[in-house]
N, C-alpha and C positions, 0 to 999 in steps of 0.2 A: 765277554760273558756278563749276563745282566749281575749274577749274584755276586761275583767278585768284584762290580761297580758300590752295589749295593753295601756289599762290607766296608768297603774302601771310604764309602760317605757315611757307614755309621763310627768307623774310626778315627776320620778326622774330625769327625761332631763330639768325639764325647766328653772330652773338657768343658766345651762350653754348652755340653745339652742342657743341665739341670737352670742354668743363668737365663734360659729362656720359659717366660709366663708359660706358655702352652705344654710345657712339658714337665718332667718330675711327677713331683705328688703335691696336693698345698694340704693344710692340717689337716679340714673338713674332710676331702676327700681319704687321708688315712683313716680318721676314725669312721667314716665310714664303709671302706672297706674292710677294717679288719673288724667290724661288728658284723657285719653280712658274711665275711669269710669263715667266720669263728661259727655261726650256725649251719651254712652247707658243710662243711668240712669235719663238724664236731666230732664223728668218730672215726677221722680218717688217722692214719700217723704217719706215712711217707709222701710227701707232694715234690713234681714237680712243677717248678717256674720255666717256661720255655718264653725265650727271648727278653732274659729278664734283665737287659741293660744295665741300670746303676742301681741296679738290684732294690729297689722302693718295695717293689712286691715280695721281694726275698727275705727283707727284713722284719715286714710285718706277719708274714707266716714264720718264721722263726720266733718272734716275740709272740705268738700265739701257741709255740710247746711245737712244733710241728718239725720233723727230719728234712730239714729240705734239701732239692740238688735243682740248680739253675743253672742253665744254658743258653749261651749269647755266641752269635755268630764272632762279633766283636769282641776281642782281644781286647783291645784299649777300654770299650765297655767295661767289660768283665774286673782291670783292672780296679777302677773306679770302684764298682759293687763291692772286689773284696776291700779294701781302704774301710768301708763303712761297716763289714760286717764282724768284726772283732769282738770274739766269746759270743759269737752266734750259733745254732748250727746250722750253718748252710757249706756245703759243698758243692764251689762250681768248679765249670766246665767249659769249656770250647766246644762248640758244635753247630751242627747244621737243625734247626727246626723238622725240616722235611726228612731227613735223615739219622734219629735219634741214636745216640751211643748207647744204648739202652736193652737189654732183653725182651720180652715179651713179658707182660703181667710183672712187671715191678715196680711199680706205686699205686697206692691208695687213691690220689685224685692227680691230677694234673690241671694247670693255671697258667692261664695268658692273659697278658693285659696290653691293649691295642697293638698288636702282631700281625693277624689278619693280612693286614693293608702292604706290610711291607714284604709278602710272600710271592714266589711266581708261581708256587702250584700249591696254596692253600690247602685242596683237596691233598694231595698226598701228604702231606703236614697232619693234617686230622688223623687220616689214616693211621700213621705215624703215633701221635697223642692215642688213638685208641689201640692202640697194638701193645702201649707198655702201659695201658692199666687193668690192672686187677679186673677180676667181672664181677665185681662189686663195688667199681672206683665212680667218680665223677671227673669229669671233664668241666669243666668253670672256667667261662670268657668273658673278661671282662672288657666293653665295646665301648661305641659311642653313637648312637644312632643319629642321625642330622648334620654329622661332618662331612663334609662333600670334599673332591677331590683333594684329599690328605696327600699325595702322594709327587702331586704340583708342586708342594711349596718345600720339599726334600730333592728331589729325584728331574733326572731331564725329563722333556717332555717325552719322548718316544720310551722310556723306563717309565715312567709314569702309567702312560696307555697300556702298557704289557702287562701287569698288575690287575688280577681278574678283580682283588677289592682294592684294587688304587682311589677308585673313586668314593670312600668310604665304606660302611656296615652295608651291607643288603643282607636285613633277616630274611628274606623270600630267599634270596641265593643260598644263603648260610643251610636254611631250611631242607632242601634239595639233596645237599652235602650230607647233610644228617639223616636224610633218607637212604642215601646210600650204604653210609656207613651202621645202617639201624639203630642211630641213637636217639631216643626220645628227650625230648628238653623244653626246662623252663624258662621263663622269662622275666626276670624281675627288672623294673625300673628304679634306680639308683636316686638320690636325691643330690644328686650334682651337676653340674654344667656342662662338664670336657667327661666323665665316665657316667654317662646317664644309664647303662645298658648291662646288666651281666646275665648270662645265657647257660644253665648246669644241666648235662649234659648225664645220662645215664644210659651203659647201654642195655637192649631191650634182648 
């Protein structure tokens, strides 16, 4: 089964995820997400973090006043996240992205930061992300437009190809999805290298 491959390789990554350049968060890119985070979100108060690994996003919306709950397929992930987030509030979880532990209409916004890519039905994820927010939440993706086949240098080839954004961000694809779902959304461009792209999502 793809997604218990999938878990499997983000569990045996997560010690040494953050040791690698391309991943984590470096300063720049915190302060500038949590100055961009801090004016979409400004009068939200419950957020979730879906797929929020060693929790970099979970820490900077909790240092921003915000209730958070994050959710990571990855076990040993998750580990990691709580380690760094002591006298925070964030409360995580175990769970599936596409299949939220979650009610219907219980958070204010919901956040992802490069998830996308590592999904097999992306679409039902969204779904999912809009089902437990409020109808006056936001939905905030934080992407990377120009990374091409992300999913190559994780994942076998044939997991790789299965992956409808394995091959990076496709805003047209993304767009579609969001037609589905009737979510209207913006598109700011970020002033960084690896998270050039966040996408806030309202529904209509």
């Amino acid at each position: 089964m793809i997604k218990r491959y999938i878990k499997s390789r983000w569990d045996n990554f997560a010690r040494s995820y953050e040791s690698v350049p391309a991943h984590g968060i470096s300063e720049k890119e915190r302060i500038v997400l949590k100055s961009a985070l801090s004016v979409v979100l400004k009068d939200k108060r419950r957020v979730l973090d879906v797929g929020c690994g060693t929790g970099f996003l979970s820490t900077i919306l909790a240092e921003l006043g915000f209730e958070v709950f994050a959710i990571d397929i990855s076990k040993e992930m998750l580990k990691i996240a709580k380690s760094k987030a002591k006298g925070l509030n964030i409360t995580f979880k175990s769970g599936d992205a596409e299949a939220l532990p979650f009610r219907d209409k219980t958070f204010d916004a919901v956040v992802e930061r490069h998830v996308l890519w590592t999904l097999t039905n992306p679409e039902k994820a969204i779904e999912e992300w809009v089902r437990v927010l409020k109808d006056d939440g936001v939905l905030v993706l934080i992407e990377s437009e120009g990374k091409k086949d992300v999913a190559k240098h994780h994942y076998s080839e044939d997991v790789a190809s299965a992956l409808p954004f394995g091959r990076g961000f496709d805003l047209e694809k993304f767009g579609r999805i969001a037609e589905r779902f009737k979510l209207r959304y913006d598109v700011t461009k970020l002033p960084c290298e690896r998270i050039n792209t966040m996408i806030v999502c309202e529904k209509r």
